[in-house]
Every structure is written in C-alpha cells, then in structure tokens.
RODO-123577 format. One record per residue: residue in one letter; x, y, z negated of N, C-alpha, C in turn. Coordinates in steps of 0.1 Angstrom, whole numbers. Layout:
# residues N
LOTOR  type    npx    npy    npz   capx   capy   capz    cpx    cpy    cpz
LOTOR     A      X      Y      Z      X      Y      Z      X      Y      Z
...
//
This chain:
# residues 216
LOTOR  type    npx    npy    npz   capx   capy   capz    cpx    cpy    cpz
LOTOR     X     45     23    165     41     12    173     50      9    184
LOTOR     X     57     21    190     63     15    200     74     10    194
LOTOR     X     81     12    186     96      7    177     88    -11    178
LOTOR     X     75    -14    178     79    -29    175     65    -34    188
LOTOR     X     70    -25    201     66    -34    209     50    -28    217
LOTOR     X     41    -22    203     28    -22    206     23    -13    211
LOTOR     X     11    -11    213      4     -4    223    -11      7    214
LOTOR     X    -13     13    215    -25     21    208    -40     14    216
LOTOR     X    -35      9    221    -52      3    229    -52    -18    224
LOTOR     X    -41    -18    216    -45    -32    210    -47    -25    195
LOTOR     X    -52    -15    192    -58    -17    175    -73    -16    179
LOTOR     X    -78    -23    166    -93    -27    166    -98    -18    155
LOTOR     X    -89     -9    147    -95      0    135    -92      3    127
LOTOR     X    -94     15    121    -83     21    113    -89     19    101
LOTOR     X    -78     16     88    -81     18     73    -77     27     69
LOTOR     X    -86     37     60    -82     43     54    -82     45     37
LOTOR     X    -73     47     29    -69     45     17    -76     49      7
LOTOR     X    -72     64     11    -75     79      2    -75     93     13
LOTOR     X    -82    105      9    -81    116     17    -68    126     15
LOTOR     X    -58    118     11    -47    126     12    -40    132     23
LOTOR     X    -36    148     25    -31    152     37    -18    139     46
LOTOR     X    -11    135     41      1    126     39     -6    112     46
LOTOR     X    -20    105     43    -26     98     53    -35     98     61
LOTOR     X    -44    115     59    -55    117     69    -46    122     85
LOTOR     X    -36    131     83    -28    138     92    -32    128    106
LOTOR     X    -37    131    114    -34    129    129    -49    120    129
LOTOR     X    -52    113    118    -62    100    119    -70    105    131
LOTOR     X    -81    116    127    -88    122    139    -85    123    158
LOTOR     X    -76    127    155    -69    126    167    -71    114    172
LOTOR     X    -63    104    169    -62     92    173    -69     86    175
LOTOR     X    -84     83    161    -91     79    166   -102     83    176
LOTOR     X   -101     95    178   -109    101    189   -104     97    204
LOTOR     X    -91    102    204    -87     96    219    -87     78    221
LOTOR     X    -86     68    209    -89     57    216    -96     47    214
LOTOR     X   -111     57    211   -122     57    205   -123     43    193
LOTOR     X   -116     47    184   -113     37    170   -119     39    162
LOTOR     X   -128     31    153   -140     29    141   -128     30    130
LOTOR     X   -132     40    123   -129     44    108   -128     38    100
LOTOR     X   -128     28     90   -131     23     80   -124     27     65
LOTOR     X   -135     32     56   -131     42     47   -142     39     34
LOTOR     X   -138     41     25   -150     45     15   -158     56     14
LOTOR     X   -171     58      6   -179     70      6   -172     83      3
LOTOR     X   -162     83     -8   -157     93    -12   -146     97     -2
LOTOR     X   -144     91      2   -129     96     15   -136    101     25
LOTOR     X   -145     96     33   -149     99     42   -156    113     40
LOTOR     X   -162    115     24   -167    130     23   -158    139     24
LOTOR     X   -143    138     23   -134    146     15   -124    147     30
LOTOR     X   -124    143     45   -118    138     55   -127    142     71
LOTOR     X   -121    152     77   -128    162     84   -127    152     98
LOTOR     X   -138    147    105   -133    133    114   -145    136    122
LOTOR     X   -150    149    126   -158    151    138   -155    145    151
LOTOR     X   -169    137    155   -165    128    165   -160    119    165
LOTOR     X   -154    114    147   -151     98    147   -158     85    144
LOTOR     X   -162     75    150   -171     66    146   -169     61    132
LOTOR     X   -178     62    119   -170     57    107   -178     45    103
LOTOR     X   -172     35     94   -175     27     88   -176     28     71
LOTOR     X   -185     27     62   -186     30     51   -179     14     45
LOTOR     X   -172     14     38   -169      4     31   -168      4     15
LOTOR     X   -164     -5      4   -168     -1     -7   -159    -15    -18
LOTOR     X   -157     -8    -24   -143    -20    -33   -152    -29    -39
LOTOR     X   -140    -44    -34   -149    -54    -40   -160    -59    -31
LOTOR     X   -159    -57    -21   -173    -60     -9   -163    -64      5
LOTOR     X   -160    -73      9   -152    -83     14   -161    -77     33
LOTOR     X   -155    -70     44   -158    -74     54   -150    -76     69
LOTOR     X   -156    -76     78   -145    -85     94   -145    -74    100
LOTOR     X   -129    -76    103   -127    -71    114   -115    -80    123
LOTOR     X   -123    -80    140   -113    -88    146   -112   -101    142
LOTOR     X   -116   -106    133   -113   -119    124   -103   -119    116
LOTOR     X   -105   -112    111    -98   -106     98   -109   -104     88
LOTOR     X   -105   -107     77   -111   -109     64   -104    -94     57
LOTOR     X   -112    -83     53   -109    -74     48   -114    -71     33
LOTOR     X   -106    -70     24   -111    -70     11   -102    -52      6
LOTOR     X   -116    -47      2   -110    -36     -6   -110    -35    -16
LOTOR     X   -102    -27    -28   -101    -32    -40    -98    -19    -46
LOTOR     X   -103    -19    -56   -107     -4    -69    -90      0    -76
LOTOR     X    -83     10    -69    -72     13    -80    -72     29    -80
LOTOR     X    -66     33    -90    -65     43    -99    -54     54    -95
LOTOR     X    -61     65    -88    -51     74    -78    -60     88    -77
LOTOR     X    -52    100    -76    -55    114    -81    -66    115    -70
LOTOR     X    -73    108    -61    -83    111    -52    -96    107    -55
LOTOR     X   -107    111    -44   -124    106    -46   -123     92    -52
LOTOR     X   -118     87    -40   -126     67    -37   -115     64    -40
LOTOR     X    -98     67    -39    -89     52    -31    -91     36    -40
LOTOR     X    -87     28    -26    -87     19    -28    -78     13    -22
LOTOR     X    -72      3    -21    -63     -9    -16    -66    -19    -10
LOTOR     X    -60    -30     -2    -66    -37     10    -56    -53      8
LOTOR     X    -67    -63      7    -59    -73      7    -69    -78     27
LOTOR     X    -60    -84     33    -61    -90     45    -59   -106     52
LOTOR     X    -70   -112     52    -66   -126     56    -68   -131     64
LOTOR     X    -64   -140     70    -71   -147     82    -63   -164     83
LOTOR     X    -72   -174     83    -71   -183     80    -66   -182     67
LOTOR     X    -56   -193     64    -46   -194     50    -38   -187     45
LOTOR     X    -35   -175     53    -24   -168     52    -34   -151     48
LOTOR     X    -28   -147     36    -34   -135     31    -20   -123     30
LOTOR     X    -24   -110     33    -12    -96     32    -20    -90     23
LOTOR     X    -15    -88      7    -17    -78     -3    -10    -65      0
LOTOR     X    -18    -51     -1    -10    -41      1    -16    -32     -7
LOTOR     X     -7    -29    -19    -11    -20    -26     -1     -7    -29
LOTOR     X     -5      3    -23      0     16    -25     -5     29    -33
LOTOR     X     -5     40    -33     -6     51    -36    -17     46    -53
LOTOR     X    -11     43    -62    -20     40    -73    -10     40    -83
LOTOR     X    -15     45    -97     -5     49   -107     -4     44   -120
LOTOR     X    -11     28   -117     -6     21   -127    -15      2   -124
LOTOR     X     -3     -8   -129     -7    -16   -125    -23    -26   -137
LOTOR     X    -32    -25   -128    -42    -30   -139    -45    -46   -135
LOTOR     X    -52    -56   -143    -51    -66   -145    -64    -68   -132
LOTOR     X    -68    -62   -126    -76    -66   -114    -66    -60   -102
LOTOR     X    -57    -51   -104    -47    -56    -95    -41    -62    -94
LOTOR     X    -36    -68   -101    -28    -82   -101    -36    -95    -95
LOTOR     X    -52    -97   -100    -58   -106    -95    -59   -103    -80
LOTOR     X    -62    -90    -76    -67    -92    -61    -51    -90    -52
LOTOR     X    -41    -87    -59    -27    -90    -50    -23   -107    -50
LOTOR     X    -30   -111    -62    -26   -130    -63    -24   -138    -49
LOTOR     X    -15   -145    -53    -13   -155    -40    -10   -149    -24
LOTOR     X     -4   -140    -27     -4   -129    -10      4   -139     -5
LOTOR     X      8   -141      6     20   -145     16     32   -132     17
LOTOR     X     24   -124     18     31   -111     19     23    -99     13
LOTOR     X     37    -92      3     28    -84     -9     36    -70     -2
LOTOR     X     32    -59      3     34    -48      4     27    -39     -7
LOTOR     X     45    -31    -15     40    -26    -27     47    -17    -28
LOTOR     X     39     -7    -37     43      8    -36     57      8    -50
LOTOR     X     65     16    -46     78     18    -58     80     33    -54
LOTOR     X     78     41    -57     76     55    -54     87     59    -59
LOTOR     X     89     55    -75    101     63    -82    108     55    -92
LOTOR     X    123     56    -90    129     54   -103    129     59   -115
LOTOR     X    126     57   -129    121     61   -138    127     75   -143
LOTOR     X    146     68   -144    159     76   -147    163     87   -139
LOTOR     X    155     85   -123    159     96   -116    151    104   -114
LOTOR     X    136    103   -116    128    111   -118    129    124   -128
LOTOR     X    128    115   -139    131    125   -154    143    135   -156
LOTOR     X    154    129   -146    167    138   -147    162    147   -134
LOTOR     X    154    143   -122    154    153   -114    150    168   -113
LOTOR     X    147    174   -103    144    190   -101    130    190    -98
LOTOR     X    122    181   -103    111    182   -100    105    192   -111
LOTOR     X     93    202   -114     84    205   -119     79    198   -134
LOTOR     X     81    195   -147     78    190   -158     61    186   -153
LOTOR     X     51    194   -146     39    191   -144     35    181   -134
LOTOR     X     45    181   -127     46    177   -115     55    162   -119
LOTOR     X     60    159   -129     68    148   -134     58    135   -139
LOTOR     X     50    151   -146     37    139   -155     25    135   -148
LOTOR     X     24    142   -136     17    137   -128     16    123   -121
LOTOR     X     29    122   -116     36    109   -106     39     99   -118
LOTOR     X     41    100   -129     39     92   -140     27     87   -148
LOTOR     X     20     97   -145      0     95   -152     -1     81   -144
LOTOR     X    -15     75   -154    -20     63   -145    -24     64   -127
LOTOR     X    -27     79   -124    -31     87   -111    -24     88   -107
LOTOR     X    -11     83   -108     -3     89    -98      5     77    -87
LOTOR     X     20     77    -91     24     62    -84     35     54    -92
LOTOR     X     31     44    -87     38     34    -95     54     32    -91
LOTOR     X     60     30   -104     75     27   -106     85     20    -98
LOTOR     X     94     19   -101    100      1    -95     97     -9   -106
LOTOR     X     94      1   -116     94    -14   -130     77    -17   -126
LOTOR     X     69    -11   -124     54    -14   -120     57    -21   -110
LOTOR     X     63    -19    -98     66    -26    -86     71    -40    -90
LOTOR     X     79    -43    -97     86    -51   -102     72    -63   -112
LOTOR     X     64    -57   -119     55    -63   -127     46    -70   -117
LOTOR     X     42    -64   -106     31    -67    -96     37    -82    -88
LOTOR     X     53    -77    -85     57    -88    -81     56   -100    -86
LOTOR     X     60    -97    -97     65   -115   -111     48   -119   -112
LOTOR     X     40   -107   -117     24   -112   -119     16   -119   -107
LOTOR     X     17   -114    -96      7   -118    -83     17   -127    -76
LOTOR     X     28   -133    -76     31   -138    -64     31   -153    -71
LOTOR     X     33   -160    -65     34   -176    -63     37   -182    -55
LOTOR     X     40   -194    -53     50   -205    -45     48   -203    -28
LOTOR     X     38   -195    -24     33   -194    -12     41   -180     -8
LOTOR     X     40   -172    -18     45   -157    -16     58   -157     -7
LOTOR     X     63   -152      3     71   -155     11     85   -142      8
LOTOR     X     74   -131      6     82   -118      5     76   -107      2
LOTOR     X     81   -100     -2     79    -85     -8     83    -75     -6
LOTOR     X     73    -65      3     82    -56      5     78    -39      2
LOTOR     X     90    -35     -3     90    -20    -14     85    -11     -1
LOTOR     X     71     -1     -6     71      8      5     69     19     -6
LOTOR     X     66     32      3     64     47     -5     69     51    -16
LOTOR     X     88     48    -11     98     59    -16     99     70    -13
LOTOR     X    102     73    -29    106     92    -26    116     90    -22
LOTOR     X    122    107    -13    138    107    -10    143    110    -24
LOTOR     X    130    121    -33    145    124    -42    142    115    -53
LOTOR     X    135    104    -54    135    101    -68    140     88    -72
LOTOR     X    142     79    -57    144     68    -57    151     64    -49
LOTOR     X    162     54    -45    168     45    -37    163     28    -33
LOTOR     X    165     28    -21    161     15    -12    168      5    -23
LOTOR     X    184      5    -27    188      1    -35    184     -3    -48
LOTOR     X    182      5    -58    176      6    -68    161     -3    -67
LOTOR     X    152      6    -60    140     -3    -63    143    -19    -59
LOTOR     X    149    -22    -47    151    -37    -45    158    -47    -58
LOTOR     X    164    -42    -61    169    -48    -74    167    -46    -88
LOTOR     X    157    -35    -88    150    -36    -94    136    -51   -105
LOTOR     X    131    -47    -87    119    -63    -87    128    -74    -86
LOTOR     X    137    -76    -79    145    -89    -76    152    -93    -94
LOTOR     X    154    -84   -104    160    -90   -116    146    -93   -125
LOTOR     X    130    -84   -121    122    -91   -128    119   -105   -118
LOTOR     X    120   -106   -104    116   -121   -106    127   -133   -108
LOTOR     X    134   -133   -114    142   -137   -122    134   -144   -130
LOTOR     X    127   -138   -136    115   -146   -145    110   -156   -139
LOTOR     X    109   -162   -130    101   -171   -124    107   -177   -116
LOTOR     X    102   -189   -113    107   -197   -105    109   -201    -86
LOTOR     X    101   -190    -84    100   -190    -68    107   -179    -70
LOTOR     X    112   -171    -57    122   -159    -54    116   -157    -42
LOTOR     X    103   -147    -38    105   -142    -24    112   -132    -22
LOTOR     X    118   -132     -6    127   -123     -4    122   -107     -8
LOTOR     X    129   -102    -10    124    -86    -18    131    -74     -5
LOTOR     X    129    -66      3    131    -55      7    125    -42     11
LOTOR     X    128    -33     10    127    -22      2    127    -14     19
LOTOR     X    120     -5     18    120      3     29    118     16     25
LOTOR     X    132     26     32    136     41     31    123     48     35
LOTOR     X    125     59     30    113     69     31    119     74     48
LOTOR     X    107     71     54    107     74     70    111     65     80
LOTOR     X    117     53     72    117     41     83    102     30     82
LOTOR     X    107     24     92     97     12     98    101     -1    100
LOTOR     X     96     -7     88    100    -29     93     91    -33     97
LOTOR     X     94    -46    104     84    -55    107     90    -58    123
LOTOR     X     75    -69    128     65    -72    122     73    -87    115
LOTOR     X     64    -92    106     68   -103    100     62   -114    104
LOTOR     X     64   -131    108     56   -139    105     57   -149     94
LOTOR     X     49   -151     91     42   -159     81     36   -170     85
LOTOR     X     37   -181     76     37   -194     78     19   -196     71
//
C-alpha cells in the first residue's frame, strides 16, 4: 500500500479467497489492529484462526456492498474448503479477478464476462513445469482441476470473457520456478489474436506490485 500512495485506515474490508497459509498470513493481525470486517465464506472462515476478528459470512453466487461496491463471489475449483473468486463493480465499470483455481469452467468464464479489468491467475508454464525439479506428485497436483491454472488457461479466460469494453489483463500468481513474466504475457496476447479487440496484456513477477489502474 505504501508503493502506491495508500494508507491502512482507507480500507473498508478485507476479502478473503481460500484458507491458504500464502493468503491467511498476517490477515489477523491486520484486521485486528485496524479494526477491519472479514469477508469470507463458511468454509474459510472454519479453517482460518481470526480471534477477535469481526467476520462476514458470504457465499458464491450471492452478490453483496461494500463501500458501494457491488461484490460478487463466484464458485471455482481449488485444493481448499469454500475458495471462491470476486468480480467487483461500481457503477459501469466491473474488476474480474480470478486466482488460485485449477481449471477454467464455463461459469467462469460467465462471471469474468465483460470485466474492464480481468486479473488472472497464470501460475505455470506448461513446458517448464514438466521439465522442472519439482516432485512428479507435486507436478500433478498444480496441473489437477484443484490446482492452478496455466498460461494456456490464462490465455482461454482471456479470448472467452473479455469484450470491446475489456481494457486490460493482467497476469498474476507466478511461480518463480515454473514460469516467466515473459512467457505468460505472450502467451494470452497470441490467443487474443483470435479476436478482434486486443486489451493490453501484462504480466506481473512473483513478488512485485502494479497498479493502481484507471478505468474508463
């Protein structure tokens, strides 16, 4: 937050995904000291140690406000209890953001449709995965429907959900060892090729931070 200016006392609440160590880490904290409403599904919140945090039960497919924000959660397919995914709107202008999910299904595609801005998971390249030092169990895992999606899944989500409004797309939740900023970006950029709008496509390294964007 400070890299783009902001402050921990202008957030109105936190979302949470899934109970993975990798996104619960600190949550607690945080929202304890600046006294921040949770917003989580049943199964995350069972599975996510948050003594003393105010929580909000939410539930995929059940559309609610925050701030004036239009929050929509959405059912995808990931090695945890509940996760789910978050489209966000306010007025005309909608942010799809779908991460940690391990394969792209046809209700994802519907509820990423029409984003302005599509943040999307490209975890791994296919060719560098298979050749790498990872674990054979541990290969088939990040490959299962449960696990995370490709650059070529990244790449489908893009050509499938975006449309003349879609402004840009951008690659998040790269491995260091399995993928390149490179690679995934060009990746999606030669499937949307397929189609006639081109939003800008970039790719973000594992441990950096973009933004913020405006949208029209």
């Amino acid at each position: 937050m400070s890299l783009f200016g902001a402050e921990p006392t202008q957030i109105e609440g936190v979302l949470l995904t899934h109970e993975h160590t990798d996104h619960t880490r600190g949550v607690k904290r945080f929202c304890t000291e600046y006294r921040l409403p949770l917003y989580a599904t049943r199964g995350t919140l069972a599975l996510t140690p948050l003594d003393g945090v105010t929580t909000k039960t939410i539930s995929a497919g059940s559309n609610f406000q925050l701030n004036g924000l239009t929050v929509r959660p959405f059912k995808v397919k990931h090695l945890a209890a509940e996760p789910v995914a978050f489209t966000i709107q306010v007025g005309s202008v909608k942010v799809g953001i779908a991460s940690d999910l391990g394969c792209v299904t046809p209700s994802v595609i519907q509820e990423m449709s029409n984003s302005n801005l599509m943040l999307v998971e490209a975890n791994y390249d296919e060719k560098m995965l298979l050749a790498g030092e990872y674990p054979e169990f541990l290969k088939r895992a990040i490959r299962s429907e449960h696990g995370h999606l490709s650059n070529d899944d990244a790449g489908t989500i893009a050509l499938k959900s975006s449309s003349e409004r879609t402004e840009r797309v951008v690659l998040v939740h790269l491995s260091m060892e399995n993928n390149t900023p490179h690679k995934a970006r060009k990746t999606v950029e030669n499937e949307l090729r397929k189609c006639d709008h081109r939003p800008e496509v970039e790719a973000v390294a594992h441990g950096e931070s973009r933004g913020p964007y405006e949208l029209c």
